[in-house]
mmCIF file of the C-alpha atoms, coordinates in Angstrom:
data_MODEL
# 
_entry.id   MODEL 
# 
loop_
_atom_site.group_PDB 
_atom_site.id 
_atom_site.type_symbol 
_atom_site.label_atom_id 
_atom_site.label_alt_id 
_atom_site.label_comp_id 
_atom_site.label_asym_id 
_atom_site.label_entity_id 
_atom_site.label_seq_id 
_atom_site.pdbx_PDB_ins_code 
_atom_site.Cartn_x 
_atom_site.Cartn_y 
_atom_site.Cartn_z 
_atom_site.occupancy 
_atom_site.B_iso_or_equiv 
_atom_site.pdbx_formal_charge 
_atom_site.auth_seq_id 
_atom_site.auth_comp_id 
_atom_site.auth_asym_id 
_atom_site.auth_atom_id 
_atom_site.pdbx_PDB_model_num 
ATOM 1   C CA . UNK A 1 1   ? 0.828  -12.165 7.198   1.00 0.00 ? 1   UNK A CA 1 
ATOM 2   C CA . UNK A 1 2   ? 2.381  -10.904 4.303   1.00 0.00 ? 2   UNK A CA 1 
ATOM 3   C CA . UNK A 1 3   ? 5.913  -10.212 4.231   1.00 0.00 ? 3   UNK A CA 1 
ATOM 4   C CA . UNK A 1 4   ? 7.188  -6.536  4.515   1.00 0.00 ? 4   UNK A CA 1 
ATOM 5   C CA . UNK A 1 5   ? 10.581 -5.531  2.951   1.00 0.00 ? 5   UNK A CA 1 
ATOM 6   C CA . UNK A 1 6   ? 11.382 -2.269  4.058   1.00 0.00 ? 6   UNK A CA 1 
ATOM 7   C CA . UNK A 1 7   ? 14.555 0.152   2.991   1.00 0.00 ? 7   UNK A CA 1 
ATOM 8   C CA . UNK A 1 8   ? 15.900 2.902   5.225   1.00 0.00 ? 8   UNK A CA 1 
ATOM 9   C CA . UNK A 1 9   ? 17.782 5.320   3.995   1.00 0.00 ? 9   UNK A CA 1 
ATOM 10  C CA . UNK A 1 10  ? 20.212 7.908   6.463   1.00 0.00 ? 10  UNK A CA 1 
ATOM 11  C CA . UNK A 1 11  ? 21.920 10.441  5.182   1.00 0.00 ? 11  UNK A CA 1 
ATOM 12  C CA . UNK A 1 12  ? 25.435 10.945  6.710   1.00 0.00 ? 12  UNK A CA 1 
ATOM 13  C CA . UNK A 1 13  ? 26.643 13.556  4.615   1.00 0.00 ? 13  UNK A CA 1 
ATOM 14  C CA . UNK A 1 14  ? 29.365 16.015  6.006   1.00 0.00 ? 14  UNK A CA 1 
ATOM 15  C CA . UNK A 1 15  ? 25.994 18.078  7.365   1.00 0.00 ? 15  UNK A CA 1 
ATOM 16  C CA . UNK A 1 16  ? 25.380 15.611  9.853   1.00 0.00 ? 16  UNK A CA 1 
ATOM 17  C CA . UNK A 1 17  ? 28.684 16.278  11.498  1.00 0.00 ? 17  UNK A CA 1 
ATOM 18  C CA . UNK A 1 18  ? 28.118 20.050  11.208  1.00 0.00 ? 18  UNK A CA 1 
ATOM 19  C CA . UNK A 1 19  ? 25.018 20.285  12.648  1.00 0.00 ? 19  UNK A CA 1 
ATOM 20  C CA . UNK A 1 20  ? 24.374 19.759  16.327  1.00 0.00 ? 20  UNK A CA 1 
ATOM 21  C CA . UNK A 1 21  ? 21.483 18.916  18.484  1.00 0.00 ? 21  UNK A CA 1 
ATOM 22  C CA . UNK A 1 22  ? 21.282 18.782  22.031  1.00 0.00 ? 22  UNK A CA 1 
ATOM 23  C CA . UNK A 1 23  ? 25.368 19.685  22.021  1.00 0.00 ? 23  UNK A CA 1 
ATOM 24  C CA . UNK A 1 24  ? 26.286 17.066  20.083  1.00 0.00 ? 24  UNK A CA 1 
ATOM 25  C CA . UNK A 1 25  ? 27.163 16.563  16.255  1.00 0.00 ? 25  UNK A CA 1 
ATOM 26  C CA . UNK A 1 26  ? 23.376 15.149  14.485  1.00 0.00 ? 26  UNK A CA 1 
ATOM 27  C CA . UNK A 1 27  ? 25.216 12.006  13.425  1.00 0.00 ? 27  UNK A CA 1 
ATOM 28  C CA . UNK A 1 28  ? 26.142 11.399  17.732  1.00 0.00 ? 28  UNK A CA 1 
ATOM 29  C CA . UNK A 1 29  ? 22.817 11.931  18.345  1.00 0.00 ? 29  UNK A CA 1 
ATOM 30  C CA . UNK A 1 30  ? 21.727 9.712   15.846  1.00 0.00 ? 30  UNK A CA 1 
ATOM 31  C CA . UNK A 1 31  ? 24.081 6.974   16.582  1.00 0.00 ? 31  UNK A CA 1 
ATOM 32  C CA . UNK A 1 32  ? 22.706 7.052   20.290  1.00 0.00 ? 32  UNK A CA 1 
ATOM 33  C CA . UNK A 1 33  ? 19.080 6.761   19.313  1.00 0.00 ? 33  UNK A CA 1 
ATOM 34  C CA . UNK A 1 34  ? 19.793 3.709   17.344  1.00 0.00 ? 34  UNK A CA 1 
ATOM 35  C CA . UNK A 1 35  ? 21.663 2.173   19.701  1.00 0.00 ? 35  UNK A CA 1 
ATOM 36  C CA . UNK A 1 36  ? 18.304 2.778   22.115  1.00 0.00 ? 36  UNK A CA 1 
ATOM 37  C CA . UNK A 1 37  ? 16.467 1.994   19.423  1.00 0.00 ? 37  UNK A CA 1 
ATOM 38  C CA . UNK A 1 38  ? 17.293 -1.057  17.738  1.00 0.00 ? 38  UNK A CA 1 
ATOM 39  C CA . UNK A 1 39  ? 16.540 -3.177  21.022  1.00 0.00 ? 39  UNK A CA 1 
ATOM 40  C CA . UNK A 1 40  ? 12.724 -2.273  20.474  1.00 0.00 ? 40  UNK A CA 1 
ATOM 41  C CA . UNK A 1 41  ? 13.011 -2.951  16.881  1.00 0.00 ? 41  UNK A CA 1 
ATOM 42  C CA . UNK A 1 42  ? 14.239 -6.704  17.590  1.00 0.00 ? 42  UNK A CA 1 
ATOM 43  C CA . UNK A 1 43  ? 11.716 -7.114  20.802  1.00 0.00 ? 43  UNK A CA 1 
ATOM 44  C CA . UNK A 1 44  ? 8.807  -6.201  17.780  1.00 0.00 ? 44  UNK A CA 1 
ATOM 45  C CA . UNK A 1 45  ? 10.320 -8.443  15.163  1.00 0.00 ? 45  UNK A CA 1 
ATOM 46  C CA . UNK A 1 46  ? 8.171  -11.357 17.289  1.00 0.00 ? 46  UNK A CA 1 
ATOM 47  C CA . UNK A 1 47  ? 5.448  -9.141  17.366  1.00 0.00 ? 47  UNK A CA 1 
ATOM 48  C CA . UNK A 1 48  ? 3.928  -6.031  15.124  1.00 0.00 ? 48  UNK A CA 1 
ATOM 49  C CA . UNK A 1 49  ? 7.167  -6.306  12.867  1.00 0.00 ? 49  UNK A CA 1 
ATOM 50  C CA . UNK A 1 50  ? 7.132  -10.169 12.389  1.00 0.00 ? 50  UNK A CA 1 
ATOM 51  C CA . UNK A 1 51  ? 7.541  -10.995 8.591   1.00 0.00 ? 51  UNK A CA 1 
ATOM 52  C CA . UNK A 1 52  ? 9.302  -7.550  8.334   1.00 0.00 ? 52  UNK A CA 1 
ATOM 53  C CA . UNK A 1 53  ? 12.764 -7.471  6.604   1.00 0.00 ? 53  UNK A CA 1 
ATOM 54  C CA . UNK A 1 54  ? 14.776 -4.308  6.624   1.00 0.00 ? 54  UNK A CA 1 
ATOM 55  C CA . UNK A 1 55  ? 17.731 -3.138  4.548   1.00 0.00 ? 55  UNK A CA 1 
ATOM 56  C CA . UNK A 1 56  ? 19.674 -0.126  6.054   1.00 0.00 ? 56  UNK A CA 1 
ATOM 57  C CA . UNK A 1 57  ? 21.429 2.398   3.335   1.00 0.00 ? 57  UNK A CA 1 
ATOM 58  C CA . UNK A 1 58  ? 23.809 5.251   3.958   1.00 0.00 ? 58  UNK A CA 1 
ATOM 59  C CA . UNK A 1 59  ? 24.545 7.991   1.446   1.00 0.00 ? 59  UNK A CA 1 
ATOM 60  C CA . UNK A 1 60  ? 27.337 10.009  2.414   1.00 0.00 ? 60  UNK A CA 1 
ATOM 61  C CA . UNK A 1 61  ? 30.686 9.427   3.428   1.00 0.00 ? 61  UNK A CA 1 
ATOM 62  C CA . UNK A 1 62  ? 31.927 6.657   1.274   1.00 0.00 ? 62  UNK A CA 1 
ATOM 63  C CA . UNK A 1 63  ? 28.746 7.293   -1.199  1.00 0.00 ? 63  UNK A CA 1 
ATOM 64  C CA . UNK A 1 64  ? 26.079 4.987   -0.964  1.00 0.00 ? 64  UNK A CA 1 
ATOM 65  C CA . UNK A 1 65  ? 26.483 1.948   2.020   1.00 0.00 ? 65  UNK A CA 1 
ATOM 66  C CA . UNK A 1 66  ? 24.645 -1.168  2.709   1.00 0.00 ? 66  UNK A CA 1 
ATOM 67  C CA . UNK A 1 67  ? 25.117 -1.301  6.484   1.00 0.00 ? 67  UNK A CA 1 
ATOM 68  C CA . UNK A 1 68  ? 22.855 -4.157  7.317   1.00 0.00 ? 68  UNK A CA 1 
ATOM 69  C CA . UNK A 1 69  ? 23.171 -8.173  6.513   1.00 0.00 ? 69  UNK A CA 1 
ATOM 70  C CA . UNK A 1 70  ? 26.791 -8.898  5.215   1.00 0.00 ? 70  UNK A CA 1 
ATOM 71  C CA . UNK A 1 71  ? 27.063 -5.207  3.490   1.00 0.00 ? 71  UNK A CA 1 
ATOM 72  C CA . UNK A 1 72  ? 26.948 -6.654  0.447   1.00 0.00 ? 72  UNK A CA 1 
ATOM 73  C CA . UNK A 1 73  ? 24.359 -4.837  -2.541  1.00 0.00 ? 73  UNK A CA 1 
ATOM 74  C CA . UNK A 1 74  ? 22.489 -7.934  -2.931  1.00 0.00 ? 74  UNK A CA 1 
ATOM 75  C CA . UNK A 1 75  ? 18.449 -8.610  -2.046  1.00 0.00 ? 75  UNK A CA 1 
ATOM 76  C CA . UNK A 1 76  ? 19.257 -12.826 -1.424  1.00 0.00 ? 76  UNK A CA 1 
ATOM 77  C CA . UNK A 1 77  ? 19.236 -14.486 1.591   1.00 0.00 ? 77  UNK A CA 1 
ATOM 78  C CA . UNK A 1 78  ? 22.096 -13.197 3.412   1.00 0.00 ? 78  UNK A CA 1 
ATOM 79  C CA . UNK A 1 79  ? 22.615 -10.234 2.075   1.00 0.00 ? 79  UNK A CA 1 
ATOM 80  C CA . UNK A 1 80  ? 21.129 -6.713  2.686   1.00 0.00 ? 80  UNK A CA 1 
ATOM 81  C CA . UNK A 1 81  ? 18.042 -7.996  4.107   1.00 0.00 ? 81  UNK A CA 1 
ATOM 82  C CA . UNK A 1 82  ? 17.682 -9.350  7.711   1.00 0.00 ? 82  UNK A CA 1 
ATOM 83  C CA . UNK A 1 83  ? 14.870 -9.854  9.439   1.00 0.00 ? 83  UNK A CA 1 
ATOM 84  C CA . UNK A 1 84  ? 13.553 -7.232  12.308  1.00 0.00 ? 84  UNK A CA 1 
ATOM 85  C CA . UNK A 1 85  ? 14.231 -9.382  14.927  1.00 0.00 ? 85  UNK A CA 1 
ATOM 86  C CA . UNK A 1 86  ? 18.020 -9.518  13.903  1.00 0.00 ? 86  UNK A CA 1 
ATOM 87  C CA . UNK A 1 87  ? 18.234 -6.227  13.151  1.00 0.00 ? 87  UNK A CA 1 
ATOM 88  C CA . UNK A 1 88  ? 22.142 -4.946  13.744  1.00 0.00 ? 88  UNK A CA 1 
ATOM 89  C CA . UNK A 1 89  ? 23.382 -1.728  12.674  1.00 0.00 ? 89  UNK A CA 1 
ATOM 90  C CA . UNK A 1 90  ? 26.918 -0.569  12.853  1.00 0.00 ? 90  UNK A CA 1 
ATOM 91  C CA . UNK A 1 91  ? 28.201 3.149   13.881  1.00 0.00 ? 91  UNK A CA 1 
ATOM 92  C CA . UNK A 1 92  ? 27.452 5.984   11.280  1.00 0.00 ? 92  UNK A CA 1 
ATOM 93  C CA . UNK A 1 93  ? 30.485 8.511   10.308  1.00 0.00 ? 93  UNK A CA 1 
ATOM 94  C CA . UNK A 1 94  ? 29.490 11.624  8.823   1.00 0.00 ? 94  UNK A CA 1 
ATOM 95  C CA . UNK A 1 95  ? 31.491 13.440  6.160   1.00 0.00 ? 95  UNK A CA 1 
ATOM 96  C CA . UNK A 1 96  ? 30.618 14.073  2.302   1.00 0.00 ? 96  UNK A CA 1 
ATOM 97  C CA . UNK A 1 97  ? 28.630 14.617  -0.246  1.00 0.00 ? 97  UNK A CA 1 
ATOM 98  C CA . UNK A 1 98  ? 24.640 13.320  -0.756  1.00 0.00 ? 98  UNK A CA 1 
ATOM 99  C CA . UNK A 1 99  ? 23.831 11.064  -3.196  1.00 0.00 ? 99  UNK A CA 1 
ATOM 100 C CA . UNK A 1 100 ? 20.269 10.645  -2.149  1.00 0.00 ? 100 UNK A CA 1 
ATOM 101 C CA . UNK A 1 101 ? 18.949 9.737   -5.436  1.00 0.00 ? 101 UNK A CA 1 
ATOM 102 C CA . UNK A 1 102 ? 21.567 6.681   -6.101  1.00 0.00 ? 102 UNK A CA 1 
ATOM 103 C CA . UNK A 1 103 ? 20.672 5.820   -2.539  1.00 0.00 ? 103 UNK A CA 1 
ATOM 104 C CA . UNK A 1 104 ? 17.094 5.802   -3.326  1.00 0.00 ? 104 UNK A CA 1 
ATOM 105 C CA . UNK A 1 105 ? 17.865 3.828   -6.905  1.00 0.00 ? 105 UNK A CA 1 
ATOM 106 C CA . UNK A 1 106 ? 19.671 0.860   -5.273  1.00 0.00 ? 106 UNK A CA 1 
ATOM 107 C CA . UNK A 1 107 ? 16.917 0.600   -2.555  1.00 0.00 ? 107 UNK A CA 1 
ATOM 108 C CA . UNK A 1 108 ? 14.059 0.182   -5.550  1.00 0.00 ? 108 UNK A CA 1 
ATOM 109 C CA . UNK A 1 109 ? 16.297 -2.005  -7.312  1.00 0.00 ? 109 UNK A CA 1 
ATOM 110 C CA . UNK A 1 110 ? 17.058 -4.032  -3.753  1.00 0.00 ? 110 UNK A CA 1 
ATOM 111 C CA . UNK A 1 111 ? 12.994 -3.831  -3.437  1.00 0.00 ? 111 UNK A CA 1 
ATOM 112 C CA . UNK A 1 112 ? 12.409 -4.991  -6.900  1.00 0.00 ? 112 UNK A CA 1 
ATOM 113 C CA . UNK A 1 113 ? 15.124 -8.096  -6.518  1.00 0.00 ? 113 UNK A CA 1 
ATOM 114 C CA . UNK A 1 114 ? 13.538 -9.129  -2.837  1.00 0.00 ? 114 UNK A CA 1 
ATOM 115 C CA . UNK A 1 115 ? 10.045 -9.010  -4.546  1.00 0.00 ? 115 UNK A CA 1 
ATOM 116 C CA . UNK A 1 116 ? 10.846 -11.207 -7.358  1.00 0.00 ? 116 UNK A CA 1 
ATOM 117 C CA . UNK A 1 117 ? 12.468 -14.006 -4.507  1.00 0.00 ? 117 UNK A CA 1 
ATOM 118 C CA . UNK A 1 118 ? 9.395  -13.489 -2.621  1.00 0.00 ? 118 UNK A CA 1 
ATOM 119 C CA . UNK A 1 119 ? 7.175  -16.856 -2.968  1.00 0.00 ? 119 UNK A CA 1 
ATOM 120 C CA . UNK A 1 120 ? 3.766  -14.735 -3.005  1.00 0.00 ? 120 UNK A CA 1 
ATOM 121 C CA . UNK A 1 121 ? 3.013  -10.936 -2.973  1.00 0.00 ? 121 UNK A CA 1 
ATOM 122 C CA . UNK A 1 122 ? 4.926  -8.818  -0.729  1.00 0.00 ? 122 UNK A CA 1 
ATOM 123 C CA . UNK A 1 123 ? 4.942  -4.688  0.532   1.00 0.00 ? 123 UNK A CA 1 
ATOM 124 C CA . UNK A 1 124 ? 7.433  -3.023  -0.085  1.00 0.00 ? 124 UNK A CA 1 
ATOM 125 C CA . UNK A 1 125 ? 8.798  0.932   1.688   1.00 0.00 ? 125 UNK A CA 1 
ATOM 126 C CA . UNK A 1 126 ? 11.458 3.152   1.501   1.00 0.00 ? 126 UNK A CA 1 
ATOM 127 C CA . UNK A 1 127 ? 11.889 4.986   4.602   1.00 0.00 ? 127 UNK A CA 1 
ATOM 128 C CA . UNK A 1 128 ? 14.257 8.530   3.566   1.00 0.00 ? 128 UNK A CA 1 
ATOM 129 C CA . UNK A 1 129 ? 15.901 10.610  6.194   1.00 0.00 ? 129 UNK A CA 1 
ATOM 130 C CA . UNK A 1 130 ? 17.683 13.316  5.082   1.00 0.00 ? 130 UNK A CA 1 
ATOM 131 C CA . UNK A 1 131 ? 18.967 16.782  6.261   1.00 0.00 ? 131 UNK A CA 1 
ATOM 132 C CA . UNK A 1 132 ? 20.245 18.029  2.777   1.00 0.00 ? 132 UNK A CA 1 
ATOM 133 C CA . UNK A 1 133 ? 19.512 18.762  -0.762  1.00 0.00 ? 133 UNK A CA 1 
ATOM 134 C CA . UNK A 1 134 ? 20.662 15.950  -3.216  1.00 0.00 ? 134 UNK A CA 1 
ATOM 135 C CA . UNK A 1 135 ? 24.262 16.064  -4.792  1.00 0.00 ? 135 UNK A CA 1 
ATOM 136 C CA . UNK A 1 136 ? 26.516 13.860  -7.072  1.00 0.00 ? 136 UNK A CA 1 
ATOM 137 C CA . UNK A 1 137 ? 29.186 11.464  -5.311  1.00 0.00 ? 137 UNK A CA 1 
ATOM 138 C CA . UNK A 1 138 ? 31.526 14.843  -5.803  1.00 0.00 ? 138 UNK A CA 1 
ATOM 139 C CA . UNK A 1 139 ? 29.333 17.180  -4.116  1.00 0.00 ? 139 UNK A CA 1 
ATOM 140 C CA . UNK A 1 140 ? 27.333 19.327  -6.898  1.00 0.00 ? 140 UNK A CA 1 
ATOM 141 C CA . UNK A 1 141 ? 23.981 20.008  -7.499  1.00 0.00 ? 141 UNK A CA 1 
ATOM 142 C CA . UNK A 1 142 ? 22.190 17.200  -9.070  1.00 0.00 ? 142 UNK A CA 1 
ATOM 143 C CA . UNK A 1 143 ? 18.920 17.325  -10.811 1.00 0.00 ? 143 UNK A CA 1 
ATOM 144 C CA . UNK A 1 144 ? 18.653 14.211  -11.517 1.00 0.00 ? 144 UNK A CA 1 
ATOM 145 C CA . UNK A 1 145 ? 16.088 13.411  -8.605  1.00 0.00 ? 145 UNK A CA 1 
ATOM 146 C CA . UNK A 1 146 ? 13.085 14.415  -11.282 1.00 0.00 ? 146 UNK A CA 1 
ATOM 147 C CA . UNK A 1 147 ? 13.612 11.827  -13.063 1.00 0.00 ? 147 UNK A CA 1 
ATOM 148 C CA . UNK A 1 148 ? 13.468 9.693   -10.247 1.00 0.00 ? 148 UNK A CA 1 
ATOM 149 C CA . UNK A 1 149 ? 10.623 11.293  -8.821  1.00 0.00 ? 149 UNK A CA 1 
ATOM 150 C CA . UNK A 1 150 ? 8.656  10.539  -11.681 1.00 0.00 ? 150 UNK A CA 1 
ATOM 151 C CA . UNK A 1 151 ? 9.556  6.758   -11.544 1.00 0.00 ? 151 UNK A CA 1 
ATOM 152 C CA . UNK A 1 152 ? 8.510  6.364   -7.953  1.00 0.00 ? 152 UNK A CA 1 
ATOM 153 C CA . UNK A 1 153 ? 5.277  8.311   -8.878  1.00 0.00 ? 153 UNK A CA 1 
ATOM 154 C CA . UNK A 1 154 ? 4.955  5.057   -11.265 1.00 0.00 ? 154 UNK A CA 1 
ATOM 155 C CA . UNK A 1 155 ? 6.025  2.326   -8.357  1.00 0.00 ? 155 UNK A CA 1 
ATOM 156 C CA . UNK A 1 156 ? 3.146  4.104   -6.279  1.00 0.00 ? 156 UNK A CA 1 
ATOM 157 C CA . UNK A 1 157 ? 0.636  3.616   -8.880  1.00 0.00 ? 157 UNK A CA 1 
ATOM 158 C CA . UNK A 1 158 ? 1.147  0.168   -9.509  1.00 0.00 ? 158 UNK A CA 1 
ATOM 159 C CA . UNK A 1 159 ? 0.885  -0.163  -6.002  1.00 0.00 ? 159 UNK A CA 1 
ATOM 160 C CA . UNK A 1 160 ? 4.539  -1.517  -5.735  1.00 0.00 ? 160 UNK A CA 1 
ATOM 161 C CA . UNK A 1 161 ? 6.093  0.907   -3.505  1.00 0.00 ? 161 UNK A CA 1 
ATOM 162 C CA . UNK A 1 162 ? 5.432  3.346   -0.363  1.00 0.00 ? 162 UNK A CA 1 
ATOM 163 C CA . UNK A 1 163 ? 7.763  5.856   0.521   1.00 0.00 ? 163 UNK A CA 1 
ATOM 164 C CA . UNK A 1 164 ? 7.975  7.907   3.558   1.00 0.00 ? 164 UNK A CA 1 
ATOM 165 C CA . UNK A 1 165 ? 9.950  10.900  3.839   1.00 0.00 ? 165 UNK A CA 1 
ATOM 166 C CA . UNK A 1 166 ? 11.788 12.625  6.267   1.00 0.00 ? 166 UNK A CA 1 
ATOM 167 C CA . UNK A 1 167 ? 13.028 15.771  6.431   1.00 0.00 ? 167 UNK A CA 1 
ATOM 168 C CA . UNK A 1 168 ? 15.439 17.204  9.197   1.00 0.00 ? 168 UNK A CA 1 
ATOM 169 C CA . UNK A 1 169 ? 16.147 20.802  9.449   1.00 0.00 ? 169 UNK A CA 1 
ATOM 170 C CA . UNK A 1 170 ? 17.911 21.877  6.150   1.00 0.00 ? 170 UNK A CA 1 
ATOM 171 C CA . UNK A 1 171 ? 16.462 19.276  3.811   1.00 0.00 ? 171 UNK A CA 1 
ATOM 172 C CA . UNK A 1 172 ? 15.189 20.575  0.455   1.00 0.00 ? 172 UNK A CA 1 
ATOM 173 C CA . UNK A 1 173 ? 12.174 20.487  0.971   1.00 0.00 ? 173 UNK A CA 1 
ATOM 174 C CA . UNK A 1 174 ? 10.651 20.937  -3.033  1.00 0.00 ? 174 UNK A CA 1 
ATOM 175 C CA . UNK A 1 175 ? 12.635 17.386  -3.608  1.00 0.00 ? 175 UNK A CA 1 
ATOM 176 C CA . UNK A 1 176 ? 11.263 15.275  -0.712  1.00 0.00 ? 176 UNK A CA 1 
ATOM 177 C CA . UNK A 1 177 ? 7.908  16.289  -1.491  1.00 0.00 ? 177 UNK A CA 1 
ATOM 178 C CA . UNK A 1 178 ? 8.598  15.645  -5.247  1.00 0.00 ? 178 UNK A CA 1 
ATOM 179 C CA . UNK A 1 179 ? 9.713  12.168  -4.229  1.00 0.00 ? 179 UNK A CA 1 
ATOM 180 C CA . UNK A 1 180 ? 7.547  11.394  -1.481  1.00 0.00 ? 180 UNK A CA 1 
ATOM 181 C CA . UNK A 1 181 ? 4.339  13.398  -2.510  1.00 0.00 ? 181 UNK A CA 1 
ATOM 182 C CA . UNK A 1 182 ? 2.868  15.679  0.451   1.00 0.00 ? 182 UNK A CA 1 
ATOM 183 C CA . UNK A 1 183 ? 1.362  12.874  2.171   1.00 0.00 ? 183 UNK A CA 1 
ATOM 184 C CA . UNK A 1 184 ? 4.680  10.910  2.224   1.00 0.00 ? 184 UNK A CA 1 
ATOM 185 C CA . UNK A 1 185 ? 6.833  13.592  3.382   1.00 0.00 ? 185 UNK A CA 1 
ATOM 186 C CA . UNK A 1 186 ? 7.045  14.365  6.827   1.00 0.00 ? 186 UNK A CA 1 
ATOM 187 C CA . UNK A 1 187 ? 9.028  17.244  8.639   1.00 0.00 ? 187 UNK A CA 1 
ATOM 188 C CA . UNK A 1 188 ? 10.933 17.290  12.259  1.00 0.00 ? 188 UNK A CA 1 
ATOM 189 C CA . UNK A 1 189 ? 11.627 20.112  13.270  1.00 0.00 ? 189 UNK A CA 1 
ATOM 190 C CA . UNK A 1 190 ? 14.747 20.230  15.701  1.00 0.00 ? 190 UNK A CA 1 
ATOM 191 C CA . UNK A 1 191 ? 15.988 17.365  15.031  1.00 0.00 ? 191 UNK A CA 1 
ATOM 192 C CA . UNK A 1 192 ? 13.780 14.968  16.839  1.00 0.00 ? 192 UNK A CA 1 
ATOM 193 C CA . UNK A 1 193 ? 15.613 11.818  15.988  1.00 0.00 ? 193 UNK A CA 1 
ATOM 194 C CA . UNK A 1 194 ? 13.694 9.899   19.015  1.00 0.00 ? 194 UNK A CA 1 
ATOM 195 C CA . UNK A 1 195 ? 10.374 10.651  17.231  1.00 0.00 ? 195 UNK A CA 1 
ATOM 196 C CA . UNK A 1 196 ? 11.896 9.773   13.764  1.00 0.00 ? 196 UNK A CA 1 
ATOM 197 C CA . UNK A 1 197 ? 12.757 6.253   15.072  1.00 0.00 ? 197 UNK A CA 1 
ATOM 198 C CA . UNK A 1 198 ? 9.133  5.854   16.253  1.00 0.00 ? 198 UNK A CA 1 
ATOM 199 C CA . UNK A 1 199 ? 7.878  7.240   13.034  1.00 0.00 ? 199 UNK A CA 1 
ATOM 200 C CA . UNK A 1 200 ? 10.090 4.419   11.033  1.00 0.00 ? 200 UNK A CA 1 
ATOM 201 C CA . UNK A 1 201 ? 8.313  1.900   13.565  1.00 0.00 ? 201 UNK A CA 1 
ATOM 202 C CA . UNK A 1 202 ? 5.190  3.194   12.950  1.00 0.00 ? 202 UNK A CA 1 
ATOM 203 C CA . UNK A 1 203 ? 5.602  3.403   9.019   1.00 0.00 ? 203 UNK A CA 1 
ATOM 204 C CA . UNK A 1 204 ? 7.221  -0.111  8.719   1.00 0.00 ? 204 UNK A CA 1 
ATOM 205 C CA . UNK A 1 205 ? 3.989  -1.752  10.843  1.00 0.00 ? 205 UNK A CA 1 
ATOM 206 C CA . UNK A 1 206 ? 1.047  -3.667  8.564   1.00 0.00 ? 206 UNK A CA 1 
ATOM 207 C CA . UNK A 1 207 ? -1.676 -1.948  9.006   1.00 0.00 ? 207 UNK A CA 1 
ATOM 208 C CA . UNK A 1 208 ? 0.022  2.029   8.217   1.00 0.00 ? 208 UNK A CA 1 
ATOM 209 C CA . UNK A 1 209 ? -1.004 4.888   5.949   1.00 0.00 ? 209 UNK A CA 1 
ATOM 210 C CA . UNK A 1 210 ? 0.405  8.114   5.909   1.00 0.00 ? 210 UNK A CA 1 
ATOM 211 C CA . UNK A 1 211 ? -1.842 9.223   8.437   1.00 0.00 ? 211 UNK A CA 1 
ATOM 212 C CA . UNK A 1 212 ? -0.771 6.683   11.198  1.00 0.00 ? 212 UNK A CA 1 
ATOM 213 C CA . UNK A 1 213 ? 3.024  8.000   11.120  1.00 0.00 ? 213 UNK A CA 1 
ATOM 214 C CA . UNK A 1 214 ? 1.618  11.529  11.288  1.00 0.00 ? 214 UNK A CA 1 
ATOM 215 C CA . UNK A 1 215 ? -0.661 10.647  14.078  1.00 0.00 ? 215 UNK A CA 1 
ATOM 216 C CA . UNK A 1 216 ? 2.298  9.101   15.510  1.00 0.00 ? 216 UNK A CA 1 
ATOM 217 C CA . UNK A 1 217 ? 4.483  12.539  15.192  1.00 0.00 ? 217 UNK A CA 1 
ATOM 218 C CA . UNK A 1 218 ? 1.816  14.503  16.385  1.00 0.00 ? 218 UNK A CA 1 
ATOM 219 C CA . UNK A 1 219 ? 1.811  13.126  19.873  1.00 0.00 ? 219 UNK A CA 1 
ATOM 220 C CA . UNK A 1 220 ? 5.832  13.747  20.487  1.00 0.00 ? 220 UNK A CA 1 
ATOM 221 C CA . UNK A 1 221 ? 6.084  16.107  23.037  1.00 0.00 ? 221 UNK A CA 1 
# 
């Protein structure tokens, strides 16, 4: 099997703590579903997500987080990568700006490290959740995510890299599909962060295209 190394990427910008869903600030809800969620996500590590390694980013309060592993920035053993079956993540805070594109440029350089350590070929995803339009670490309006688009648009044709994004109410949606491509990008309406964590599962598995995690999201109630 080969191996998988897959970044996700959560935005906790202040928006997450404005907005609400089901009564509750977005970043509560999203806190609970991980909590619900990460038990499946271990119980598949032996199963459909064996060989998979994921590395969990937050852009938002604090600017750009590694939240998985030891925290640390780093794609060696020990560091931001842990495999599924040891999957841990911490509780999310909400508050700040959203540096989505220096989130997304330390998960292809995190990608690009854990490839290179790999001892054969190796698949490689960035997962993107996001509620917002992309800012600097001060809170303005940042272009700079065209540039970036273009060099994922290069990672895809060299077959390097497959992202996936996802786009909660309010997220720009011109960027995501600039990054993602309309295949990759992938809205939920209402915030349906129970059928975003499936989605991830789905979009992290072996065998996935595009048109598995949107099979997957069209069966949600």
């Amino acid at each position: 099997m080969e191996p998988r190394f897959v970044t996700l990427l959560l935005d906790t910008s202040d928006s997450m703590r404005t907005t609400e869903t089901g009564g509750v600030p977005a970043i509560v809800a999203l806190n609970r579903q991980l909590a619900a969620w990460l038990p499946a996500v271990r119980a598949e590590g032996a199963g459909a997500l064996r060989g998979v390694e994921f590395a969990v980013l937050t852009y938002g309060l604090g600017g750009v987080l590694v939240v998985s592993g030891d925290g640390t920035p780093s794609a060696a053993d020990g560091g931001a990568f842990v495999p599924a079956a040891r999957l841990e993540i911490p509780e999310l805070t909400a508050g700040g700006a959203s540096p989505m594109v220096a989130a997304i440029d330390l998960a292809l350089h995190l990608l690009e490290e854990r490839r290179a350590l790999a001892p054969g070929p190796a698949a490689s995803r960035i997962i993107l959740v996001g509620d917002g339009a992309p800012t600097d670490f001060e809170g303005n309006p940042s272009d700079e995510w065209q540039p970036l688009a273009r060099r994922l648009a290069r990672a895809r044709g060299h077959r390097r890299t497959q992202i996936f994004a996802f786009g909660l109410p309010g997220a720009d949606d011109t960027v995501m599909r600039a990054l993602a491509t309309d295949d990759g990008c992938f809205e939920l309406p209402g915030l349906d962060l129970a059928g975003l964590l499936g989605a991830v599962l789905a979009a992290s598995a072996e065998e996935t295209d595009f048109s598995e995690v949107r099979r997957f999201l069209s069966t949600q109630p």
